[in-house]
Residue frames relative to the residue before (quaternion, step in Angstrom):
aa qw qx qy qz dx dy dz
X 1.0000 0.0000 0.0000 0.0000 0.00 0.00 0.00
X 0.4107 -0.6774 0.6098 0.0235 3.41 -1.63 0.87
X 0.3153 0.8142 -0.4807 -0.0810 3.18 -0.90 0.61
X 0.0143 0.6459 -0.7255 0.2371 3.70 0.46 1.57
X 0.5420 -0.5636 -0.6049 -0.1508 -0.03 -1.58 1.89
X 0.4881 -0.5869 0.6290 0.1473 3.87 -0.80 0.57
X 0.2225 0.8113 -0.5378 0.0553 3.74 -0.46 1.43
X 0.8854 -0.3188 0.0302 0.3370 3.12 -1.31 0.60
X 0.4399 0.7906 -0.0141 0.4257 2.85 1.55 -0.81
X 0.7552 0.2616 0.0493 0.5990 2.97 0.15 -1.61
X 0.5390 0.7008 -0.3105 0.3493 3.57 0.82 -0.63
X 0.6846 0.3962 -0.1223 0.5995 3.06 0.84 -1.85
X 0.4915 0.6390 -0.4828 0.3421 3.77 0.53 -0.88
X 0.8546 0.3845 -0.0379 0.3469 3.48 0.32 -2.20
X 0.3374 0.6520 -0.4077 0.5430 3.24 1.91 -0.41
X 0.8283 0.2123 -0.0528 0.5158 3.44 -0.43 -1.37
X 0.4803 -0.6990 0.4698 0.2449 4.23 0.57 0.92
X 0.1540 0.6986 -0.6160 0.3299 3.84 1.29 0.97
X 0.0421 -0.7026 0.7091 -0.0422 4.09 -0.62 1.10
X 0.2918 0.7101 -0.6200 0.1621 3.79 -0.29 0.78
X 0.8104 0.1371 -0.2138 0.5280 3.72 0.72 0.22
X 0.4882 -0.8460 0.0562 0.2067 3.26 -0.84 -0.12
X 0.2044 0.7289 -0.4836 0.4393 2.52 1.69 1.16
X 0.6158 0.5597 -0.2205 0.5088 3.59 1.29 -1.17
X 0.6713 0.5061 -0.3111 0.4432 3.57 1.10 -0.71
X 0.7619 0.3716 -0.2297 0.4782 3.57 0.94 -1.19
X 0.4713 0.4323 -0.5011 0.5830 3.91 1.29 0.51
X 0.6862 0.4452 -0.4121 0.4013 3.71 0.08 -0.46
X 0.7381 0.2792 -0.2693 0.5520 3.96 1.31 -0.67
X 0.4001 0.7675 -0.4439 0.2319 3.54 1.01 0.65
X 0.1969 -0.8012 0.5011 0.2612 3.63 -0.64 0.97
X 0.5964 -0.6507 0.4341 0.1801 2.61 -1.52 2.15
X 0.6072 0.6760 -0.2816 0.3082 3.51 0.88 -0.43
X 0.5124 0.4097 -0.2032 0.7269 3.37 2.11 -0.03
X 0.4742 -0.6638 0.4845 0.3160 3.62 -1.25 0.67
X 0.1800 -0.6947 0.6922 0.0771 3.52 -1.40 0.49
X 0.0081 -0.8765 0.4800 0.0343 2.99 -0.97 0.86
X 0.0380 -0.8040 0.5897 0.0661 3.95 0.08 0.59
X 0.3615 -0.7147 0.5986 0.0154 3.08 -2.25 1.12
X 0.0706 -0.7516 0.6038 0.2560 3.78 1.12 0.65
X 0.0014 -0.6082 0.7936 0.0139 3.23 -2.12 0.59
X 0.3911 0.7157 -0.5547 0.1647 3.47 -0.73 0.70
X 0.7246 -0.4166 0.3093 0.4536 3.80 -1.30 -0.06
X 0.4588 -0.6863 0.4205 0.3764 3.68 -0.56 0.76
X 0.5839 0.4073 -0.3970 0.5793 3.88 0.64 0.27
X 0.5909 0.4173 -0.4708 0.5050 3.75 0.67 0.18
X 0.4410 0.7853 -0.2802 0.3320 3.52 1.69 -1.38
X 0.8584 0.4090 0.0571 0.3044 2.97 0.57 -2.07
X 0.3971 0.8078 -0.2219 0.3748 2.95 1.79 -0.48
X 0.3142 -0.6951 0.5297 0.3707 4.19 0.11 1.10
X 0.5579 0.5132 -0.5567 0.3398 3.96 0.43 -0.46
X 0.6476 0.5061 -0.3683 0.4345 3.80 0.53 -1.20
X 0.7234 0.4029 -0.3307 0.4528 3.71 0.13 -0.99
X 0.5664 0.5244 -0.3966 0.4969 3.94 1.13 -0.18
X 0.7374 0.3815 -0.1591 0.5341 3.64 0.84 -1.21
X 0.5596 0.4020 -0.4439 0.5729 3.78 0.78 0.33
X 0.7628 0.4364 -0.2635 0.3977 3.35 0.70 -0.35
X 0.5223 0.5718 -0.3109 0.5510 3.20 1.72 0.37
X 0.4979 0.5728 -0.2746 0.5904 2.98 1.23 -1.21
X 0.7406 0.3250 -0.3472 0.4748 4.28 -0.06 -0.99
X 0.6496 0.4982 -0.3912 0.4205 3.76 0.70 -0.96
X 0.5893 0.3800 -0.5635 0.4368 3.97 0.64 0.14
X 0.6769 -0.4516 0.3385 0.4724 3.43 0.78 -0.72
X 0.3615 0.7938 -0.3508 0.3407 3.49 1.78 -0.12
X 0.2779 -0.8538 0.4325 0.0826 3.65 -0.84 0.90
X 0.5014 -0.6500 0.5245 0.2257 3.42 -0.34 1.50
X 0.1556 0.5413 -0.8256 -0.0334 3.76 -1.43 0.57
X 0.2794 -0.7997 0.4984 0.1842 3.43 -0.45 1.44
X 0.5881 -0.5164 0.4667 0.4119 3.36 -1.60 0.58
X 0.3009 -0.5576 0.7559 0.1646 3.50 -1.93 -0.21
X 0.5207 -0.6614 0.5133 0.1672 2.70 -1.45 1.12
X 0.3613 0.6492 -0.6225 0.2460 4.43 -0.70 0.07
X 0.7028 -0.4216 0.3988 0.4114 3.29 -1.71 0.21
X 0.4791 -0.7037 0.5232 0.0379 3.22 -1.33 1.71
X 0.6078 -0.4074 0.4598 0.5031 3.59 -1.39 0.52
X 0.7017 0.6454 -0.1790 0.2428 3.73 0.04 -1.26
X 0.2404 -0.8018 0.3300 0.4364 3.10 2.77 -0.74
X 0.1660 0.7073 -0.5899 0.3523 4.21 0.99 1.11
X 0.1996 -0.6267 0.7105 0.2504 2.94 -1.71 -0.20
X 0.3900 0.8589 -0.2144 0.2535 3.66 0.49 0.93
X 0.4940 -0.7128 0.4259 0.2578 3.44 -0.60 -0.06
X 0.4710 0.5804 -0.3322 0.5752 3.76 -0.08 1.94
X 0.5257 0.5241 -0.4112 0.5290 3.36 1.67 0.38
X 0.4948 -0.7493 0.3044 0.3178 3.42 -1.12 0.88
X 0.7014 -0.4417 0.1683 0.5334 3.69 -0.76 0.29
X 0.6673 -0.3424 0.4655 0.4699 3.14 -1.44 -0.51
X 0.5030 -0.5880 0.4402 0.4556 3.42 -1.02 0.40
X 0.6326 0.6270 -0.3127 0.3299 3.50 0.90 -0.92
X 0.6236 0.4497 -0.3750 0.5180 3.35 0.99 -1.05
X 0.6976 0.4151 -0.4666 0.3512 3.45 0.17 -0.93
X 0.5198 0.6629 -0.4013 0.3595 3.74 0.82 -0.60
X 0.6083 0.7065 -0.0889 0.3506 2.99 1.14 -1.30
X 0.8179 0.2747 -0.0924 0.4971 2.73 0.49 -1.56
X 0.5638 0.5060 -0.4590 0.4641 3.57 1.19 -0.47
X 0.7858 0.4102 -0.3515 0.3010 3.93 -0.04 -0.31
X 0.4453 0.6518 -0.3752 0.4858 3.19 2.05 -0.28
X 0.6228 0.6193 -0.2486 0.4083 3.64 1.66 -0.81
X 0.4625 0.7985 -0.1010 0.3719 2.89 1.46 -1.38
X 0.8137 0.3142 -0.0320 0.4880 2.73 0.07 -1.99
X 0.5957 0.5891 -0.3686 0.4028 3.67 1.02 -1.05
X 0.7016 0.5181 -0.1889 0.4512 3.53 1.11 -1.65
X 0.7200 0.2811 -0.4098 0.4844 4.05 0.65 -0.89
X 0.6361 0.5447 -0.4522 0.3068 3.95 0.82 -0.23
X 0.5831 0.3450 -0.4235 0.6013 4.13 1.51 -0.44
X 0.4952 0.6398 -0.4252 0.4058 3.76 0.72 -0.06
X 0.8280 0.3060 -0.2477 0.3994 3.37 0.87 -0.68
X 0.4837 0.7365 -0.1821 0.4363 3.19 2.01 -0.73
């Protein structure tokens, strides 16, 4: 599973196992046993916030994978760091998962 972009919001939601919609519902009944991946995107003062760097770090302690944000000029009009990857990286990095997951999958 995918989840770009992954905001503040939602962040804190799945941190703390709040299911109230259903994106939030079908991460809480995801099997950990398959990769997840999330793409935080938010305002670089939400970014920076010690709560976020706690809740990303929940988010890795289930086993969830960080595609970290990048810093450039924000919906909000910043110049900062909290925009979501590139599409490419995230492409990237999801098939690098992929490929990691159907090859210990087969093993």
């Amino acid at each position: 599973m995918l989840v770009a972009p992954l905001d503040a919001n939602t962040l804190g939601k799945v941190a703390s196992g709040i299911c109230d919609n259903l994106l939030t519902c079908v991460i809480r009944a995801w099997d950990r046993s398959k990769p997840l991946l999330f793409c935080p995107a938010m305002n670089t003062a939400m970014w920076e916030h010690p709560i976020t760097e706690q809740q990303v770090g929940q988010l890795k302690a289930f086993g969830y994978i960080e595609i970290p944000c990048v810093a450039k000029k924000l919906v909000c009009g910043d110049q900062g760091l909290g925009a979501m990857a590139e599409v490419g990286t995230i492409v990237d990095k999801v098939k690098e998962v992929l490929s990691q997951h159907g090859s210990s999958q087969r093993s």
